[in-house]
N, C-alpha and C positions, 0 to 999 in steps of 0.2 A: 307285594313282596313278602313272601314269607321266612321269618329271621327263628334261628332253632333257638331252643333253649337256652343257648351258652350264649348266643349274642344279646336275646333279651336280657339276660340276670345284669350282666355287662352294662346295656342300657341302662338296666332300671338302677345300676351301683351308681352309673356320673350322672344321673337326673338326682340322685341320691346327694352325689357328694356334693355338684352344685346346688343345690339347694341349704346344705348347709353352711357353705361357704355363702351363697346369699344372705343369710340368717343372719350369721356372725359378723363379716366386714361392716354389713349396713346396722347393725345392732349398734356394733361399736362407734361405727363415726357419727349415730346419729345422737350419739351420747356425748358427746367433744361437748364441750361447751362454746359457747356462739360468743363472737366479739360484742361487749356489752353494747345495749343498743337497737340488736339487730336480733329481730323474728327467723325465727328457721326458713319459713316462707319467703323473705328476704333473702335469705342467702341462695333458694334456688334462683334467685333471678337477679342477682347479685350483678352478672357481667355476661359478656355476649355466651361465653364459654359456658356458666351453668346454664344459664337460659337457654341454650342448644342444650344440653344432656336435661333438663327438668323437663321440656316441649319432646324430646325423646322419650324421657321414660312415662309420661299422659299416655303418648299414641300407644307403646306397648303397650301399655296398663289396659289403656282400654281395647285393644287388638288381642289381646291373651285373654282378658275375661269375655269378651264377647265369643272368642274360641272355648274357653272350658267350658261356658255356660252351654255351646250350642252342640258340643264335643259328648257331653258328659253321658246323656242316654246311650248312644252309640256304645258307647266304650267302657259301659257298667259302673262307672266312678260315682258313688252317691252323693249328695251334698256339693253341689259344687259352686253354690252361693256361697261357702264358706272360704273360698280359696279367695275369689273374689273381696268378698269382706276382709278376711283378714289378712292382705296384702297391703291394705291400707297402713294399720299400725304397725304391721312387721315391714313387710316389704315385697313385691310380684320378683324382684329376686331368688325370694324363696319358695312363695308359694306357687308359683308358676313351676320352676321347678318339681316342686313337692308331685304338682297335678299330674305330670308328664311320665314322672316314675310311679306315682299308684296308677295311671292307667296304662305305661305298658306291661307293671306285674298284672294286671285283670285281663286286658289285651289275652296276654298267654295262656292261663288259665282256662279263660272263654271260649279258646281256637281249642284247647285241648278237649272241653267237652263239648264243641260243637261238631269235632272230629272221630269221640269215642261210636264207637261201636252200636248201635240200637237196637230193640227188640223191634220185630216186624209184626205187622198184626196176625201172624198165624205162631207165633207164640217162638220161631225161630230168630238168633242172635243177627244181625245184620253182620256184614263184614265192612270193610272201606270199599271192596272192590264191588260191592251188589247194592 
């Protein structure tokens, strides 16, 4: 599917905006202070409730990195061991996000110059239709 200009920028704004909303909510509560006593680690597995969302967010965790990592050639995004690593101390909240919106602004970019126009080997401008 090929999505125009206006709907990628669009894309790449709520890959945008979620990811900073990732950043922030989870910055914030992971800054709460903890009932004295109790390890942060503890509190993921605190009760059935977090322990269902902390066993949720492993599998993403590791189902998104295993995607950017194997994504990332494809789809021009360099580095993409870094998204991986540091979603660990931030959060794949964010940087999952982050990944999604630099590669579909590259995405774009990529289809435009795999689209433009080329010289042919006799020295004439190619068109789309030749």
């Amino acid at each position: 599917m090929m999505t125009t200009p206006r709907r990628r920028r669009a894309l790449v704004a709520t890959y945008g905006v979620l990811a900073v909303v990732g950043l922030v909510t989870t910055a914030y509560f992971n800054r709460q202070p903890l009932p004295e006593g109790t390890s942060y680690l503890e509190g993921w597995f605190a009760n059935n409730a977090s322990t269902s969302a902390a066993i949720d967010l492993i599998v993403m965790f590791v189902a998104a990195s295993i995607f950017m990592v194997g994504d990332a050639r494809r789809s021009h995004v360099r580095w993409p061991w870094l998204y991986v690593v540091f979603a660990i101390p931030l959060a794949i909240a964010f940087t999952f996000p982050l990944y999604l919106a630099i590669r579909s602004a590259r995405s774009g970019s990529a289809r435009i110059a795999e689209d433009a126009p080329q010289d042919q080997p006799d020295g004439r401008q190619r068109t789309l239709s030749s």
